[in-house]
Structures are given as structure tokens and as C-alpha cells.
C-alpha positions as CSV (number, residue, x, y, z in Angstrom):
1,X,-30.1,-37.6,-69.1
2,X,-27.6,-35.4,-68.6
3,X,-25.0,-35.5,-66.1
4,X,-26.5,-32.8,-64.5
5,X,-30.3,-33.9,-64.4
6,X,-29.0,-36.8,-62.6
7,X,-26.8,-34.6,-59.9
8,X,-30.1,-32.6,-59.0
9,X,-32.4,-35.9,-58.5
10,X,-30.3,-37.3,-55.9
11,X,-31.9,-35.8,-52.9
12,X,-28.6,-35.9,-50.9
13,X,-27.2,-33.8,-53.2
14,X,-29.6,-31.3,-53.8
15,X,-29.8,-30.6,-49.8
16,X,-26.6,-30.1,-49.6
17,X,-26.5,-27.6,-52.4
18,X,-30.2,-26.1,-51.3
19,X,-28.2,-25.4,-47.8
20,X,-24.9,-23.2,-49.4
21,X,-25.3,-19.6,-48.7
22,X,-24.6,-17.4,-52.1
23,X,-21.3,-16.7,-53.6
24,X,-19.6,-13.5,-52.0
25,X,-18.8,-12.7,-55.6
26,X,-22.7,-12.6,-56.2
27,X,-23.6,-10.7,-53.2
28,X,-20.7,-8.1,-54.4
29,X,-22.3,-8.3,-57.8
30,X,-25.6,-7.2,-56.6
31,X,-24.3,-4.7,-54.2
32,X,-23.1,-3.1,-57.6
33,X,-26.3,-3.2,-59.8
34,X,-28.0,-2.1,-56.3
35,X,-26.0,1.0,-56.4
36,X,-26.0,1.8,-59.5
37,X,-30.2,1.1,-59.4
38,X,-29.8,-2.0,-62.0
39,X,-33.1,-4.1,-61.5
40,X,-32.4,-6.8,-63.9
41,X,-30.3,-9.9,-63.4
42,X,-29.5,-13.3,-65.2
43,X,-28.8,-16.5,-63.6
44,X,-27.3,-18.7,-66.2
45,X,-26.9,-22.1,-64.7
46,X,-29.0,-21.5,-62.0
47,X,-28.8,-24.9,-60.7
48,X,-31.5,-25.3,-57.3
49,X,-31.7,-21.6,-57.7
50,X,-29.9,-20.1,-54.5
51,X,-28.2,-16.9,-56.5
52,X,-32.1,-16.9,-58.0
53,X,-33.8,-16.7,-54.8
54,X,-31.1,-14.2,-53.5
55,X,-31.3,-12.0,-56.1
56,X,-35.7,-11.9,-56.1
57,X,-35.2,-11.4,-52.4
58,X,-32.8,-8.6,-53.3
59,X,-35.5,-7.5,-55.2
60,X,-34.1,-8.1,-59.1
61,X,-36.5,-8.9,-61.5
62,X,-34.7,-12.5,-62.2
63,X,-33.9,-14.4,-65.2
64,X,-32.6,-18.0,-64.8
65,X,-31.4,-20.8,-66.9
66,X,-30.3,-24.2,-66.4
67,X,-30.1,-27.3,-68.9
68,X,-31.4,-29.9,-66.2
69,X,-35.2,-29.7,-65.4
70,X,-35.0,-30.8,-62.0
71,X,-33.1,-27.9,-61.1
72,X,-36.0,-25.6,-62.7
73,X,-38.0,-27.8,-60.8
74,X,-36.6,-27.4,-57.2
75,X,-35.5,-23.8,-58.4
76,X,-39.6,-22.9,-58.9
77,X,-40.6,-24.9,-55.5
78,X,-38.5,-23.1,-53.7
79,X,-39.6,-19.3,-55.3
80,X,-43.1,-20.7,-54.9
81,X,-42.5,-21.5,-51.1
82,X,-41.0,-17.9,-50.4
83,X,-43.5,-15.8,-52.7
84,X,-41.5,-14.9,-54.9
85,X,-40.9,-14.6,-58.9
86,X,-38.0,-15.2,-61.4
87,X,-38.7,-16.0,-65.5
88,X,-37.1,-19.6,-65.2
89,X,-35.9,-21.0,-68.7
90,X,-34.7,-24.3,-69.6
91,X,-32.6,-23.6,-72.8
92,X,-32.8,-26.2,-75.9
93,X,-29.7,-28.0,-75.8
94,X,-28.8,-28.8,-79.1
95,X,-25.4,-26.9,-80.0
96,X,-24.5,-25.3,-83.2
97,X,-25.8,-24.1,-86.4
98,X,-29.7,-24.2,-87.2
């Protein structure tokens, strides 16, 4: 398990995360592909999924990733709860050449 996985399954933890608002960096980030009518956007260590959920509300079409399944997990319940979609991938984790 990673060290991750085990972050996200303590419930404590993941409230406290589920709670944050998003990064201003990300809401400046989307401002930009808004404006310059980008539709697309990757997550990549989506985690619980809040820049995921921001961004479908935004109205992206939304890639995410994260290693740990219970934050794809938590990350889907919660796009499931508000209607809405994102392509959520978990990633193989094995590292280096084929």
C-alpha cells in the first residue's frame, strides 16, 4: 500500500482535504484556458478530486490521475454526487523501461 493509499483511507484526513477550497493557482489556470476557449484539462495527482470537480464545474472536459485508488474512489463519489463527469485514471505504477 502506498503511502498515499493509506493517507486517503483515513477518514479524518480525507475530510479535511475534501473541505480545502482549490488552489488560486488553479482557479488562475482556468481563468486562462477559459479565455483563451481551452476545454480540456488534466489533473495529475488528483488526490479526493477538488481541482477535478472544479474544473467539470467550470465546465472542462477533465482528465484525472492518481496512483492511490481511494482517491479515484472518493474522487468518483464525489463527481457522482454533483452530476458530473471527468475520465478518472489510475496509472500502472511500475517505473522504468518495459
Amino acid at each position: 500500500m502506498t503511502g498515499w493509499q493509506k493517507l486517503w483511507q483515513d477518514p479524518e484526513i480525507a475530510k479535511r482535504w475534501q473541505q480545502r477550497p482549490p488552489l488560486p493557482e488553479v482557479v488562475a489556470a482556468a481563468d486562462r484556458l477559459a479565455a483563451e476557449e481551452r476545454t480540456r484539462a488534466l489533473d495529475i495527482g488528483c488526490g479526493l478530486g477538488r481541482h477535478t470537480v472544479y474544473l467539470a464545474v467550470r465546465g472542462f472536459e477533465v482528465t484525472a490521475t492518481d496512483s492511490a485508488p481511494a482517491a479515484i474512489a472518493a474522487c468518483r463519489g464525489t463527481l457522482d454526487q454533483a452530476g458530473l463527469h471527468a475520465n478518472l485514471l489510475q496509472p500502472d505504477e511500475r517505473v522504468g523501461p518495459a
